[in-house]
N, C-alpha and C positions, 0 to 999 in steps of 0.2 A: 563484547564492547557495549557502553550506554556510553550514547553521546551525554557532551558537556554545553554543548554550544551548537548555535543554527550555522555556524558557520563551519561546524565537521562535518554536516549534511550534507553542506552546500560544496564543500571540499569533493564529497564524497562521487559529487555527484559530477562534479566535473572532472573526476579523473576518472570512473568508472560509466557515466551515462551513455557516451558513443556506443557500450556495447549493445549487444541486440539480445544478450542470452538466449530464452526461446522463443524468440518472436521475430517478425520482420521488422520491425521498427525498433529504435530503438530505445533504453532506456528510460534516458529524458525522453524523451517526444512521447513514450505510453506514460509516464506519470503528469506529466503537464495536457495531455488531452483526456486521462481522467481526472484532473484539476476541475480543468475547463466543462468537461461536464458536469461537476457537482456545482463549481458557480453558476453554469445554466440552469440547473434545477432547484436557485436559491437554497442551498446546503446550510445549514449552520459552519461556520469557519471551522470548527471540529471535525467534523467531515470531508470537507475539501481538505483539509490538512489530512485526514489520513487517507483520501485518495492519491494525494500529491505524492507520498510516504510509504504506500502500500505497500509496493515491493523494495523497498530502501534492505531486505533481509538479501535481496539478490546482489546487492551492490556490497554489501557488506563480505558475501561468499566470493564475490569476485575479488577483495580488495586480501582476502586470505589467501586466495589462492586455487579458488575452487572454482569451478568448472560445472557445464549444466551436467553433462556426462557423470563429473565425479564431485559434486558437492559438497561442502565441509559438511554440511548440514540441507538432510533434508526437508527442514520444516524451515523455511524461509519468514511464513508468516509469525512465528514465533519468535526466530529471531532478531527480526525486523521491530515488533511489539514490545520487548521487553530491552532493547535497544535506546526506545524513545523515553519510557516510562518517568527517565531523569528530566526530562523538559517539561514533556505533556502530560495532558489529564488523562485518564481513562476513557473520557467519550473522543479521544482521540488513538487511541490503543488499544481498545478491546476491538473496531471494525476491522482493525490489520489484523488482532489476533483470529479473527473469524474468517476472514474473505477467503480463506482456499475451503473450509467447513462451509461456505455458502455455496461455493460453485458444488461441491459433493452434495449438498440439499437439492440446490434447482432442478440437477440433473435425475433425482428421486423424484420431486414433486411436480415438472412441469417436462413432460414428454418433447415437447418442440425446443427446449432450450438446448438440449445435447447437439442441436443441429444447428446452432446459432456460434458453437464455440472455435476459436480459432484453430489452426493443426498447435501451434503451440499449447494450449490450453486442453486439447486433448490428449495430445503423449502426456501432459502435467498430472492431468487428471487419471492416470491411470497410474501413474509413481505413488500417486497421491490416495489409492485405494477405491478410486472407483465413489459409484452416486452411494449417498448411506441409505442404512438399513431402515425401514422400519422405525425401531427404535433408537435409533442415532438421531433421525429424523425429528422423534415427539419428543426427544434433549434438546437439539438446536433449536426447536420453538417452543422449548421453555426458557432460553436464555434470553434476558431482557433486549442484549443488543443483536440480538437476530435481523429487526428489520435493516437496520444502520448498514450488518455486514450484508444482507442480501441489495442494499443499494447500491452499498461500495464495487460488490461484485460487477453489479449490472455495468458500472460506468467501466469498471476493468474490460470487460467485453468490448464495452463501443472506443474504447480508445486505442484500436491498433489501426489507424488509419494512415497510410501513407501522406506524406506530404501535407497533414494538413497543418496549417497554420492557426496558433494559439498563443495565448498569453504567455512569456518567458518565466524563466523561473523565478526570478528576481520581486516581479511582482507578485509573488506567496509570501515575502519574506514578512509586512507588517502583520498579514493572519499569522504569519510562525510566534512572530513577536507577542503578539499578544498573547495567544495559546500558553505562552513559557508566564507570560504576568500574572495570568490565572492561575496557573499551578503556582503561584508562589517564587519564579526566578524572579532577580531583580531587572532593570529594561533600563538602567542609567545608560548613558554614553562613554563615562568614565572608564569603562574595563572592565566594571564590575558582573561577575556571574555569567552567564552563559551567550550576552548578547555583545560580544566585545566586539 
C-alpha cells in the first residue's frame, strides 16, 4: 500500500494504534513519545515526522492481518518507508528505512546500548539478525542518513514509557502538511490531492 492522504495515516492509526504489538505501550503512545522526543531535541520537521511514522509498517501488518508471531512481512521498516514515499520526501523515509539497521549498529558499535533495549526490542532484534558485522557496519556509516536513523533509533528506545503524557496526534498533523507541500502534494482546502 502507499498512502494517498494524511488522513489514511491518521485512519490507520486510530484503528490500529490501541495495539501494543511488542511492547508494553501502545502504538500511539510509542509514536507520539518518539514525536515528542524529536520536538525536544529541536528535530527538523522531517524527522519528527518520521519518528511519529516509524513504525506506521507495524500498523499497516496489523491492518492485513498479521500478527507479531506471524507477520505479513518481516521487514516492517521497509514497509512502512516506501509506504510513505507518495506524501514525503526522502529525509522523511530514508530514517524509517534505516531505524531497525541502526539498532543492528549500536548494538555493534556501543557495548552498553544492548542493555538499554527494551524485552520488546530484544526478541526484535534477534528476528531481525542480530548487531551487524563488521562490514555491514563500515556500509551503514557510509550511508549519508545514518546519523538521522541512529537519532530516530535513539528516540525509539526512550519512548516506551508508561503513562507518560505528550502532545496528541492531531497536533503533527500541520508538520505532516507541510512535509506533503514540499514534496510537491497540493495543501488546498478544496479536496484537492492528498490533504482532503
Amino acid at each position: 500500500m502507499t498512502f494517498s492522504s494524511i488522513e489514511e495515516i491518521l485512519g490507520l492509526f486510530h484503528r490500529w494504534g490501541t495495539d501494543h504489538y511488542d511492547e508494553d505501550i501502545t502504538q500511539l503512545d510509542h509514536a507520539l513519545q518518539c514525536a515528542a522526543h524529536a520536538r525536544a531535541a529541536d528535530a527538523p520537521p522531517s524527522l519528527i515526522a518520521a519518528a511519529l511514522l516509524h513504525d506506521i509498517g507495524h500498523l499497516l501488518d496489523l491492518e492485513a492481518g498479521g500478527t507479531v508471531e506471524h507477520p505479513i512481512s518481516s521487514h516492517h521498516e521497509d514497509v512502512g518507508a516506501a509506504s510513505l514515499t507518495g506524501l514525503f520526501p526522502t529525509s522523511v523515509t530514508a530514517p524509517i528505512a534505516l531505524h531497525v539497521r541502526a539498532k543492528r549498529y549500536l548494538t555493534a558499535v556501543e557495548p552498553a546500548y544492548l542493555s538499554g533495549l527494551s524485552t520488546g526490542s530484544l526478541a526484535s532484534l534477534e528476528r531481525q539478525g542480530g548487531p551487524l558485522d563488521p562490514a555491514q557496519v563500515a556500509t551503514f556509516e557510509s550511508n549519508p542518513g545514518a546519523n538521522d536513523a541512529c537519532a530516530l533509533r535513539r528516540w525509539d528506545d526512550l519512548g516506551k514509557v508508561e503513562g507518560l503524557v505528550v502532545d496528541p496526534l492531531d497536533s503533527y498533523v500541520d508538520v505532516l502538511r507541510g512535509l506533503c507541500a514540499a514534496s510537491g502534494w497540493p495543501t488546498s482546502a478544496d479536496g484537492a490531492g492528498p490533504l482532503r
